[in-house]
C-alpha positions in Angstrom: -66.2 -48.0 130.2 -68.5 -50.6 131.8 -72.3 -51.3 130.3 -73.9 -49.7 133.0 -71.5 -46.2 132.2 -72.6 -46.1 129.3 -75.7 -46.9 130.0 -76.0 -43.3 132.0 -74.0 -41.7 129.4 -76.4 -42.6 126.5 -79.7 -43.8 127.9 -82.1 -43.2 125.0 -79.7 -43.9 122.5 -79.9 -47.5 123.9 -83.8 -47.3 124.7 -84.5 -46.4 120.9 -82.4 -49.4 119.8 -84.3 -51.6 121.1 -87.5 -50.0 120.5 -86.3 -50.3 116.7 -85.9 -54.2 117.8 -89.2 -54.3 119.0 -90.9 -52.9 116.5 -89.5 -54.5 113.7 -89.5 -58.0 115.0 -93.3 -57.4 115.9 -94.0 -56.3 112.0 -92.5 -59.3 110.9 -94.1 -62.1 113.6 -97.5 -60.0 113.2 -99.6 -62.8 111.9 -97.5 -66.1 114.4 -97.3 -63.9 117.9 -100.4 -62.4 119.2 -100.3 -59.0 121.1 -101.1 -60.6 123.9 -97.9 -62.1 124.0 -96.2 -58.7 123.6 -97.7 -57.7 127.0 -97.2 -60.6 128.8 -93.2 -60.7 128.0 -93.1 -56.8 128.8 -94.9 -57.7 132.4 -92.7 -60.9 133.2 -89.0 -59.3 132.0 -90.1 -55.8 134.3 -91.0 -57.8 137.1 -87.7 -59.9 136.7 -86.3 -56.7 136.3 -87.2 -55.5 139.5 -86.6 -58.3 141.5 -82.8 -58.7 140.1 -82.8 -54.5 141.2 -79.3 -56.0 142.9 -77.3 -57.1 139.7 -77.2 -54.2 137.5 -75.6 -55.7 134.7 -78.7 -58.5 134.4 -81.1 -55.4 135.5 -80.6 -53.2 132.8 -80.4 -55.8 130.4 -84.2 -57.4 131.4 -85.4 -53.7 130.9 -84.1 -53.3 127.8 -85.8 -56.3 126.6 -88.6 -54.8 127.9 -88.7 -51.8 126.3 -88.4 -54.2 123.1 -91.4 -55.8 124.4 -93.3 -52.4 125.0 -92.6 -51.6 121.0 -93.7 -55.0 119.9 -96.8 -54.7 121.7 -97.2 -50.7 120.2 -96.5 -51.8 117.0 -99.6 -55.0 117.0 -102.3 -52.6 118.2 -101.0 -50.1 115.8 -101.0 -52.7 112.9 -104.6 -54.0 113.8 -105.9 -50.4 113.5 -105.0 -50.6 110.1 -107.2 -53.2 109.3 -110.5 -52.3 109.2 -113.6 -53.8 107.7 -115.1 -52.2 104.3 -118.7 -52.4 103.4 -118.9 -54.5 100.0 -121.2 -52.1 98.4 -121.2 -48.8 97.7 -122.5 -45.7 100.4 -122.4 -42.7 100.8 -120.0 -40.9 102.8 -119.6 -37.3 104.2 -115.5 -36.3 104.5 -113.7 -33.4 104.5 -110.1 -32.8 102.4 -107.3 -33.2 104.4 -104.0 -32.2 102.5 -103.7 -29.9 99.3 -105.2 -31.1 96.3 -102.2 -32.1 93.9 -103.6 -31.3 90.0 -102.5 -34.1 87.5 -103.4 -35.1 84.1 -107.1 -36.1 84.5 -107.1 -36.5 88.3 -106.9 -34.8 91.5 -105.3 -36.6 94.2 -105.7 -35.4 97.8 -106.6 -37.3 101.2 -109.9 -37.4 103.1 -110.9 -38.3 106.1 -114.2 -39.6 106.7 -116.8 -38.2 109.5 -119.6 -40.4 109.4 -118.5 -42.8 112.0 -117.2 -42.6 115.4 -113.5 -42.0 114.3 -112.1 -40.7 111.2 -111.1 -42.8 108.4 -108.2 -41.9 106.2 -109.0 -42.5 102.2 -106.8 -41.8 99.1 -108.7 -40.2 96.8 -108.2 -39.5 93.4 -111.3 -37.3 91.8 -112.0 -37.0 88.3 -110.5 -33.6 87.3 -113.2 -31.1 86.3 -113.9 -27.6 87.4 -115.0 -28.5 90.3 -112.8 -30.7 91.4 -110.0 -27.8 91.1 -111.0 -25.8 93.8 -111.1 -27.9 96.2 -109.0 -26.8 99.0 -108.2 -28.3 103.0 -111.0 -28.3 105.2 -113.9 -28.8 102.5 -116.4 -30.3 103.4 -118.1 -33.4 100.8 -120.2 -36.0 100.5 -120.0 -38.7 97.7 -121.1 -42.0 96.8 -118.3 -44.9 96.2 -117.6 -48.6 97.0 -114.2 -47.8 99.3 -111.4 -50.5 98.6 -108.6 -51.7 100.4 -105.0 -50.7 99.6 -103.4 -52.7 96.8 -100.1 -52.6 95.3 -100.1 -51.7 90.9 -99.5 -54.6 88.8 -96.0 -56.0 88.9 -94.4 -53.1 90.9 -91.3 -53.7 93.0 -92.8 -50.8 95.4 -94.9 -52.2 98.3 -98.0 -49.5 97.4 -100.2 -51.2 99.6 -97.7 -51.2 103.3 -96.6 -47.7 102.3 -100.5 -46.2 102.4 -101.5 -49.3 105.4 -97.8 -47.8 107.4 -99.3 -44.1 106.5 -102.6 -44.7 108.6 -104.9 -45.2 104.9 -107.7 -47.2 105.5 -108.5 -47.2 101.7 -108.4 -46.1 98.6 -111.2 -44.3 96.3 -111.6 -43.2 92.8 -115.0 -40.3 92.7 -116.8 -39.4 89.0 -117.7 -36.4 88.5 -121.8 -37.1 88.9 -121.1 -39.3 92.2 -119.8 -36.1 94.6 -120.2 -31.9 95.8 -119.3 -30.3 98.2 -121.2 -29.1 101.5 -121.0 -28.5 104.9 -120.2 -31.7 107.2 -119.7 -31.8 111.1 -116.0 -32.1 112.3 -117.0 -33.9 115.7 -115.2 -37.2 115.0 -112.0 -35.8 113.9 -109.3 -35.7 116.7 -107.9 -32.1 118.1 -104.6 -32.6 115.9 -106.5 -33.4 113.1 -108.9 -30.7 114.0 -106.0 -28.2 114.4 -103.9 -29.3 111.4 -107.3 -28.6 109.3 -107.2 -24.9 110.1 -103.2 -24.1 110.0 -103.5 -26.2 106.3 -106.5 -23.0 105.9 -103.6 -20.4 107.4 -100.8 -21.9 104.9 -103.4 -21.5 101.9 -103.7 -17.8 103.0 -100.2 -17.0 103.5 -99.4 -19.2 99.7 -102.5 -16.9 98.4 -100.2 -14.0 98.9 -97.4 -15.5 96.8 -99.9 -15.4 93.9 -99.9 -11.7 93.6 -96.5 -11.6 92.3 -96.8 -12.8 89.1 -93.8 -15.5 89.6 -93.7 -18.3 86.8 -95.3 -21.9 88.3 -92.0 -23.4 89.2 -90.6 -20.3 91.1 -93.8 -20.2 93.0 -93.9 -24.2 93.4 -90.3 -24.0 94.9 -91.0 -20.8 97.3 -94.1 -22.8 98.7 -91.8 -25.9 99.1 -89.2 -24.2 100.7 -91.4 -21.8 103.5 -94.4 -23.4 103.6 -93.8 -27.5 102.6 -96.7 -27.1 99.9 -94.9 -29.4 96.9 -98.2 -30.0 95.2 -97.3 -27.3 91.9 -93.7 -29.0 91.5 -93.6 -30.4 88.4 -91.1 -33.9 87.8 -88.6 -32.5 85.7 -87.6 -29.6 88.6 -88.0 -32.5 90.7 -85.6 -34.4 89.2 -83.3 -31.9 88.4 -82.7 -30.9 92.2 -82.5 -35.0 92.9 -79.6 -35.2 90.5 -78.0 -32.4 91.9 -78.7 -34.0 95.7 -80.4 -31.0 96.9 -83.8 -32.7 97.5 -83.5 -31.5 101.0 -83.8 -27.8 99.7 -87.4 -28.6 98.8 -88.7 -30.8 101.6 -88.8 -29.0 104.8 -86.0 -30.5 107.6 -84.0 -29.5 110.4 -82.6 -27.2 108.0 -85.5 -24.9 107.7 -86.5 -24.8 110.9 -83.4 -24.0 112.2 -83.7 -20.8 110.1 -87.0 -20.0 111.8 -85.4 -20.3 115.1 -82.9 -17.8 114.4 -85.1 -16.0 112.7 -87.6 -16.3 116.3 -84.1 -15.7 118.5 -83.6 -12.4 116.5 -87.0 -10.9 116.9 -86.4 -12.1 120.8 -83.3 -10.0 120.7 -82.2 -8.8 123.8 -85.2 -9.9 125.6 -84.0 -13.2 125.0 -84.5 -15.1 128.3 -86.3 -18.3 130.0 -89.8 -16.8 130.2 -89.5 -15.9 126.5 -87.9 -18.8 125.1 -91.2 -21.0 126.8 -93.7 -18.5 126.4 -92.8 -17.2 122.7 -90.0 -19.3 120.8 -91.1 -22.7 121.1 -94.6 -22.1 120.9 -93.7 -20.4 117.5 -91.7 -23.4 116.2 -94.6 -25.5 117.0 -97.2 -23.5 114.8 -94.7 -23.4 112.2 -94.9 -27.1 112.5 -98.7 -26.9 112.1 -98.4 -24.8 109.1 -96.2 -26.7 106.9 -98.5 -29.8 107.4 -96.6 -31.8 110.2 -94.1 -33.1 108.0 -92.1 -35.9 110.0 -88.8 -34.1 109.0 -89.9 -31.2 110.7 -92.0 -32.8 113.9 -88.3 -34.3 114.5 -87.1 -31.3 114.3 -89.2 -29.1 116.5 -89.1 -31.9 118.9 -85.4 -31.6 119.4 -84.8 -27.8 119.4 -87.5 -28.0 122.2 -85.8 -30.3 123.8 -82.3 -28.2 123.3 -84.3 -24.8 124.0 -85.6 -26.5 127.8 -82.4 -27.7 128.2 -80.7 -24.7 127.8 -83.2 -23.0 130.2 -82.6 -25.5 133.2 -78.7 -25.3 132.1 -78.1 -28.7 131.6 -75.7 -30.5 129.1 -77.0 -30.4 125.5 -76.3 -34.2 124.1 -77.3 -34.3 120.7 -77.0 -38.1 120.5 -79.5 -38.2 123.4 -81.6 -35.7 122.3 -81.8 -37.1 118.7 -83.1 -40.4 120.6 -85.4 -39.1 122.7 -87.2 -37.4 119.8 -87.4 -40.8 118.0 -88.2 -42.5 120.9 -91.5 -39.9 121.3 -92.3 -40.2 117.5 -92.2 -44.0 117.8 -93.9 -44.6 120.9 -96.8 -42.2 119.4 -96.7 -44.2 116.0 -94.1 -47.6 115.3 -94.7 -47.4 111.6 -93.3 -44.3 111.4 -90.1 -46.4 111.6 -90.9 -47.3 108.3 -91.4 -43.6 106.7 -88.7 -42.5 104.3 -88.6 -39.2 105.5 -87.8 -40.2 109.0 -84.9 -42.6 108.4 -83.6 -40.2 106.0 -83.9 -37.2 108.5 -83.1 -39.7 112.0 -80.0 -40.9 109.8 -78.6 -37.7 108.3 -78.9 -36.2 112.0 -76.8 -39.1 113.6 -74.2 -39.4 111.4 -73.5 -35.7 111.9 -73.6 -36.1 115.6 -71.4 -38.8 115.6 -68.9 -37.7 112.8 -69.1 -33.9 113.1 -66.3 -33.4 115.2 -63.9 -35.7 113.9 -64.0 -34.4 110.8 -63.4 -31.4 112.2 -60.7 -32.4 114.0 -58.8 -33.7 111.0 -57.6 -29.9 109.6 -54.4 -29.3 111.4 -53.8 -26.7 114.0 -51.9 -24.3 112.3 -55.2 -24.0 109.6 -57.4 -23.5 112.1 -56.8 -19.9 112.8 -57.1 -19.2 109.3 -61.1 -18.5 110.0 -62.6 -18.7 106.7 -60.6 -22.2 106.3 -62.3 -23.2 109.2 -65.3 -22.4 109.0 -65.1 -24.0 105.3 -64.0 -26.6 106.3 -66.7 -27.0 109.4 -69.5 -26.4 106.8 -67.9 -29.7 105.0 -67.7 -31.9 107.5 -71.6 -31.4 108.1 -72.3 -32.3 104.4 -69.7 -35.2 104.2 -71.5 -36.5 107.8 -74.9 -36.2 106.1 -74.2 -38.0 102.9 -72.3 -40.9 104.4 -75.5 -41.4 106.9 -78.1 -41.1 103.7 -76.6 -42.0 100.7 -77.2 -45.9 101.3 -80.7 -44.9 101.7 -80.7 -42.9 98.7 -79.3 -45.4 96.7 -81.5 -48.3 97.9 -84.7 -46.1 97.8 -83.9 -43.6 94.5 -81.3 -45.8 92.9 -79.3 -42.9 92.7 -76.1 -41.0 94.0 -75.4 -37.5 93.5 -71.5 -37.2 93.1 -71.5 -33.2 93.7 -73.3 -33.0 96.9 -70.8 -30.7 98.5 -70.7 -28.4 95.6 -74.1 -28.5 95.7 -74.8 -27.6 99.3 -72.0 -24.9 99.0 -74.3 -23.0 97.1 -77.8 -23.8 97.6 -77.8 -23.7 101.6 -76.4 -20.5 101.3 -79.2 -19.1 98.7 -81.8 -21.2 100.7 -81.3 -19.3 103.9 -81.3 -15.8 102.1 -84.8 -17.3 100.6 -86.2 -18.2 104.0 -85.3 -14.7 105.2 -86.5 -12.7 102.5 -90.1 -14.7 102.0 -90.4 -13.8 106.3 -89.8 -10.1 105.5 -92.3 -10.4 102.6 -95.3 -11.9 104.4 -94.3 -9.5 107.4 -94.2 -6.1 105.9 -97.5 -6.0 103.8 -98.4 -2.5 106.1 -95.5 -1.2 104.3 -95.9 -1.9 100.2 -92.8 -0.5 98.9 -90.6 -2.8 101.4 -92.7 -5.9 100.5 -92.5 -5.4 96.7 -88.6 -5.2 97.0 -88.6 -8.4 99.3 -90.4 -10.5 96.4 -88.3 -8.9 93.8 -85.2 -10.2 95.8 -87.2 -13.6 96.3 -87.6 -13.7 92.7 -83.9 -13.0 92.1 -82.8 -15.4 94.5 -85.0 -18.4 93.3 -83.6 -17.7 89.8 -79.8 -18.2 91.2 -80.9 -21.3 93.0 -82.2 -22.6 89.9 -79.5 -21.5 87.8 -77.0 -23.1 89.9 -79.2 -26.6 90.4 -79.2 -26.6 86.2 -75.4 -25.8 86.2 -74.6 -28.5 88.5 -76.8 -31.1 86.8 -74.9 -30.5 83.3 -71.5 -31.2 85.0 -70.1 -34.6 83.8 -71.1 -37.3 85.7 -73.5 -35.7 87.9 -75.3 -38.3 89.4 -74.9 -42.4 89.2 -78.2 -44.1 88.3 -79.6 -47.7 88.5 -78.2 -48.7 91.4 -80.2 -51.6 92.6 -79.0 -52.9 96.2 -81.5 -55.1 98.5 -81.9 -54.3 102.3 -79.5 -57.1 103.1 -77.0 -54.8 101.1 -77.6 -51.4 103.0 -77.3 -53.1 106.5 -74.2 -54.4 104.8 -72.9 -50.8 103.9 -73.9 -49.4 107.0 -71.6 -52.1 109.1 -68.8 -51.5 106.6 -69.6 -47.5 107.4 -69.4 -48.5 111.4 -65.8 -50.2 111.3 -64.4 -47.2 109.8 -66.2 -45.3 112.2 -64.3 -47.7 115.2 -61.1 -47.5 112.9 -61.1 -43.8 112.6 -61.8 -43.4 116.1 -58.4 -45.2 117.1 -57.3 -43.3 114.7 -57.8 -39.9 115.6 -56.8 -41.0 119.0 -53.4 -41.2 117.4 -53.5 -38.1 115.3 -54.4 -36.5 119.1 -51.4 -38.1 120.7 -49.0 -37.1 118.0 -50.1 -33.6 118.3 -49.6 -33.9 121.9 -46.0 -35.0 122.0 -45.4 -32.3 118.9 -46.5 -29.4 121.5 -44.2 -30.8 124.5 -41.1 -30.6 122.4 
């Protein structure tokens, strides 16, 4: 297959690789190559571009470099909005709370954004914990008096504090007493519409997780119900935490593709037999969307919503569904929108996990014999591993180089908690939907209750198993890319491979 075939069989697969070129090589030459530059390269290699329109093979290579171009340039202006310039003194500022409040020891950390200037300003906060301080909730309005300062790493950590809040969009960091701030009304006229919007579905979530509290459910069965449905993790405490890292079913708690591909069945079953084009634009994806808006906009889940729209329009104008292509074209629009997003953990976790199972799904599947096939429950076993085996071999360098850590009973685990997880989703939706009906909503948490009990009991059974997790590993970047090429020649050798095993098969059936 020439260049240019595929090419046209995987277009944004090869548009987001060298976006990815783009973008990091414009992170690291930030301070030598002005942005200026960037435009100027992407202008010259488009023009060449066009005028070489008759060699295809030189063609598509000038417009790939442009592309890299177009995300070097993205990346500068998006780097030189994080740098702004802090007064030296202290002011006074009016903000309102953008996330949920997370309680700890003597603090209570949550972000704000500031309104007193023409756009808003993102700030780490961390407020003296009082009784005040603890009912602060999304959308409250403040006003306080601080000197603001610019992002800094702790000390002699290893972590890079100060990229990970610049990369985030932070502008700075603030520590408020308990004399120097109150609360009060403030006008919202800087803040964006997202921002605007994602203030009052964070309200929504806060009413929906108020509804949880009426159950009387201990804090971590609460904490892991509002992880799970709604993506509030601010009442999980480290140890639960932890105990769900060892076990590697982290996932479970931060909202993915996972949970909102429950919601879209959960939409396509309401849709029923009414299930057509007109309801699949007009009701599901809009649906999937304010879900998205609700849980906070977590990146795991904006990649997800962006590609079951893309599948769901797809599927309405009958076209192939790719999942390569549609996996790239998602991170193409996330990236164009924001580079550093590149460097979020949550999206190379998710982009990762994803494309491994796209491109080793089938394989794997592939690799039971015929004759095993038919036996369904085998099968379908067996299809439910190779999705977990895909996953892991596409995250766990990741894991390791960011958590130090390897869980060696992944597929245990995710035997039993995706299972329970789903049930969980489900039952929590038939909660929140039949409060007109008490007795039916009162049995729904009960069987939450029950369910979130097994989860937990099978998370705590899988973490005392010998050898449940390896620890302190410590690999560098160089390492991971390392890994990951090691991980791509088996990919090429199992692919000749599985040519074979397909041959052999072949000639078995003609004699």
């Amino acid at each position: 297959m020439t260049l240019s075939e595929r090419l046209e069989f995987y277009p944004y697969l090869y548009v987001v690789i060298f976006l990815v070129i783009g973008i990091t090589t414009s992170i690291f030459s930030y301070e030598s190559v002005d942005g200026v530059w960037w435009l100027a390269a992407s202008c010259i290699l488009s023009i060449s571009a066009f005028i070489t329109k008759r060699y295809h093979y030189l063609t598509q290579i000038l417009l790939l470099l442009t592309i890299t171009s177009i995300g070097g340039a993205l990346t500068f202006r998006q780097l030189k909005e994080t740098k702004i310039r802090l007064p030296q003194r202290a002011c006074l500022y009016k903000a309102v709370v953008a996330s949920q409040p997370q309680i700890k020891e003597r603090v209570i950390a949550c972000d704000l954004l500031l309104v007193n200037a023409q756009k808003a300003v993102k700030v780490k906060a961390n407020i003296y914990k009082d009784s005040c301080a603890m009912t602060l909730q999304p959308g409250d309005g403040m006003y306080f008096y601080t000197k603001l300062k610019e992002p800094a790493n702790f000390g002699n950590a290893t972590f890079d504090y100060r990229r990970y809040l610049l990369f985030h969009g932070y502008k700075a960091t603030a520590f408020l007493y308990t004399d120097y701030w109150g609360k009060g009304k403030v006008s919202l006229g800087s803040l964006s519409v997202i921002d605007r919007l994602r203030l009052k579905a964070l309200k929504k979530r806060n009413r929906l997780l108020a509804q949880f509290d009426k159950w009387n459910w201990n804090r971590q069965e609460y904490a892991i119900i509002a992880a799970m449905t709604l993506g509030d993790k601010s009442n999980l405490d480290k140890n639960t935490a932890n105990h769900y890292s060892i076990a590697g079913a982290s996932h479970i708690l931060a909202l993915s593709g996972l949970h909102l591909g429950i919601i879209y069945a959960i939409l396509m079953l309401i849709a029923g037999r009414w299930r057509n084009r007109a309801v699949e634009l007009t009701f599901v994806i809009p649906a999937i969307w304010v879900y998205v808006f609700l849980t906070g906009m977590p990146l795991s889940v904006v990649r997800a919503a962006i590609m079951f729209s893309v599948y769901s329009l797809l599927s309405i104008f009958s076209r192939e569904k790719m999942p390569l292509n549609a996996l790239a074209f998602t991170a193409c629009c996330m990236l164009v929108s924001n580079p550093l997003m590149l460097y979020d953990v949550g999206f190379q976790l998710s982009f990762m996990a994803v494309f491994f199972i796209g491109l080793l799904y089938r394989p794997l599947c592939e690799l039971l014999p015929n004759r095993w096939r038919s036996v369904k429950p085998l099968y379908k076993f067996w299809q439910f591993s190779a999705v977990s085996i895909a996953a892991q071999i596409g995250v766990a360098p990741l894991i390791a180089f960011y958590f130090n850590r390897f869980s060696c009973y992944f597929l245990l685990t995710n035997l039993l908690v995706i299972p329970l997880s789903t049930a969980i989703v489900y039952a929590t939706v038939v909660m929140l939907l039949s409060s007109i009906v008490p007795m039916v909503q009162t049995f729904a948490a009960h069987i939450v209750e029950y369910l979130v009990q097994l989860l937990n009991g099978s998370i705590e059974w899988i973490v005392q198993l010998p050898a449940a997790s390896i620890d302190n590993i410590h690999i560098n970047i160089k390492t991971v890319c390392a890994v990951y090429a090691v991980i791509g020649c088996f990919c090429i050798l199992g692919h000749f491979l599985l040519k074979a095993i397909r041959l052999y098969r072949t000639i078995k059936i003609v004699e």
